[in-house]
N, C-alpha and C positions, 0 to 999 in steps of 0.2 A: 504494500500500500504506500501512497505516495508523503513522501514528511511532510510536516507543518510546524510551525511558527505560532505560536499568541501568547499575549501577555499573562503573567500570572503574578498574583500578589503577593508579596511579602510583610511578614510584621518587622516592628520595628527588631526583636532580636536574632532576623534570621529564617524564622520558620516559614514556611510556604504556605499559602492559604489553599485549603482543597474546596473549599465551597463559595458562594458568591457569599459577601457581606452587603448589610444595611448599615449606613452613616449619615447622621442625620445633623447638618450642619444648621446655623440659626436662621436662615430662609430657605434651605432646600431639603431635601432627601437623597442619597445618592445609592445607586446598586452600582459596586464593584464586584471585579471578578467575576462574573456571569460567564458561563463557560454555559460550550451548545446545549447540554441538558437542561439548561436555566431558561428553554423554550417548552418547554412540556412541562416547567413549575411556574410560566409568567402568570396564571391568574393569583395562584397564592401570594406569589412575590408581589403583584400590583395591589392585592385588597390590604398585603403589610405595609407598602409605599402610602398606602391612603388612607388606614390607621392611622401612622405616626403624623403624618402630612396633617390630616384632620385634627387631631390631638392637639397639635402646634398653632392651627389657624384657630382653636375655640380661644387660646386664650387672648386672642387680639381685636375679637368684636365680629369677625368676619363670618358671615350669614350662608353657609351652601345654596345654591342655588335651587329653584323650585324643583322637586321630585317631578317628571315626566313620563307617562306611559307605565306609572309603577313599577320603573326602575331606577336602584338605590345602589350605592357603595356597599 
């Protein structure tokens, strides 16, 4: 099979990351390390991005937008 090449993450002592991380900085969310199998986990990994995401927006006043066709986060 043919090689490849992609990034993999590292902590800061060295070790190698084997799965993708959540990093949730003060206005964003970030997924690192998403590696190909991290396509057959995107809904979990997206309703976790919009936990924390949402978590972070209640404490600033900010209102979600109207529910639509009774579908919700």
């Amino acid at each position: 099979s043919p090689a490849g090449v992609r990034a993999q993450a590292v902590l800061k002592d060295g070790t190698l990351v084997d799965d993708f991380l959540i990093r949730e900085a003060p206005h964003t969310v970030h997924v690192l390390n998403a590696p190909s199998p991290a396509a057959t986990a995107c809904l979990p990994i997206g309703r976790e991005v919009a936990r924390l995401a949402l978590r972070r927006a209640r404490g600033t006043g900010w209102k979600p937008p109207a529910v639509e066709s009774g579908h919700c986060v």
